[in-house]
Phi, psi and omega in degrees: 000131172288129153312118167285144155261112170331316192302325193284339191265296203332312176306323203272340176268358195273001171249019157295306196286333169268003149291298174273345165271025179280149168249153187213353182187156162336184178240164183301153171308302200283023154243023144265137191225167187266147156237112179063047201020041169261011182052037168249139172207139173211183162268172180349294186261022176076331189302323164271069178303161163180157177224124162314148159251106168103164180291338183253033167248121176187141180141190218244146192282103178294307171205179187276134139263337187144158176265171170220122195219138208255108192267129192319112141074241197232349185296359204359243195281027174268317172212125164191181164273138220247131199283252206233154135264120183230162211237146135262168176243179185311311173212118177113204181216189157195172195231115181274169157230109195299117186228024161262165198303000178274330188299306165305316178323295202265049171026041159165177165253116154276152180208169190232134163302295195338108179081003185240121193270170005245069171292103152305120165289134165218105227270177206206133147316301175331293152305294192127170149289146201204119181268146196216126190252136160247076182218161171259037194222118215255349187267353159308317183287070176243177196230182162217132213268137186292135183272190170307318232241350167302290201287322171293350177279306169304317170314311200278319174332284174314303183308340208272000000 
């Protein structure tokens, strides 16, 4: 029987693994769930909320409407925060949100636009300009998501 050398298995599973925890899109409808018809839904592993607003969003998440993503300062697709992800339901929509602790750390999910299509820009007085992927598929809305030391780089920038 052959012997695996570790030094050799190890690389390959700890970048397996740094693979599947990237986020790259929204997450699919059928990995949202309702809790209890209380109109909190989020996904499996939590990272993603949302709460219905009003008595007539409620039902089971049917399909992706599109994202919303807010660009960092003047960076337009280089850096920004990726708003919501929406959804419709048996009646009504809701709007997810990336709510895990890296996300929490850097005050938003940052994401980068760069090379990915079909993002629209659309500018707003109001707002600001905001890009909006409109598709019924979550793998068109894809990003590419920024760590820390990335978003401190656009930050140490901005400062100069």
């Amino acid at each position: 029987m052959r012997k695996i050398n570790l030094a050799t298995v190890l690389p390959i599973i700890l970048y397996s693994h740094l693979l599947s925890a990237s986020v790259s899109h929204c997450p699919e409808p059928n990995e949202i769930d309702g809790v209890h018809g209380l109109g909190l839904y989020s996904t499996v592993n939590s990272e993603w909320l949302g709460v219905s607003q009003g008595a007539e969003n409620h039902g089971k998440v049917s399909h992706f409407l599109g994202a919303t993503y807010f660009p960092y300062h003047s960076n337009a697709e280089t850096i920004g925060i990726l708003s919501s992800c929406s959804y419709a339901l048996e009646s009504g929509t809701i709007d997810m949100h990336m709510k895990d602790y890296e996300s929490m750390q850097n005050g938003g999910f940052f994401v980068s636009l760069m090379g990915h299509k079909p993002w629209v820009r659309t500018p707003s007085t109001l707002t600001g300009d905001k890009f909006v992927c409109q598709s019924d598929d979550v793998k068109y809305c894809t990003f590419d998501r920024l760590d820390y030391y990335q978003i401190c780089q656009y930050q140490t920038e901005d400062n100069s």
